[in-house]
C-alpha angles and dihedrals in degrees: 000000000000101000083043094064084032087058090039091054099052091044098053079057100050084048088045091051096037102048080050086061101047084042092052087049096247096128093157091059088038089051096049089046081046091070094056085043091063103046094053096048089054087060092052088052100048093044090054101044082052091057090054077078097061138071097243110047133139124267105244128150103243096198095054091041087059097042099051082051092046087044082057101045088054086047091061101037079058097053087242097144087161087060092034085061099035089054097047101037083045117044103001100061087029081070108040081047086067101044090048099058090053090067 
């Protein structure tokens, strides 16, 4: 549980740096920290939906978890780097926060 707070907790980071960036209108540096941002994220995910399995895991809504992740992929199919941000600075890192806090 550990390295999973230890990875929350950079993610929440990398979303922190990365919204900045969209919100300061520099969408080539946010899109290349984007990128970071994913692939972290993926780890959390992946880390969390491994601990399911176990008998001590977080309490976190999946569903919600996977469609504030599909609301920000459609976001940024749309080009729509202000809701991109606003999904992941609000609702994305309001959940690993969470989840974070119950570890």
């Amino acid at each position: 549980m550990k390295e999973l707070k230890n990875l929350l907790e950079r993610a929440m980071k990398e979303i922190s740096d990365t919204t900045d960036l969209f919100y300061q209108q520099k969408d080539q540096e946010a899109f290349s920290k984007l990128n970071a941002t994913l692939v972290i994220t993926s780890s959390v995910m992946e880390q969390l939906f491994a601990t399911l399995n176990t008998e001590v895991h977080p309490d976190f809504d999946q569903n919600e978890l996977v469609s504030i992740l599909t609301n920000a992929m459609n976001a940024m199919e749309e080009k729509d780097t202000v809701l991109l941000a606003d999904i992941l600075r609000y609702e994305l890192l309001e959940q690993f926060e969470q989840i974070a806090a119950q570890l």
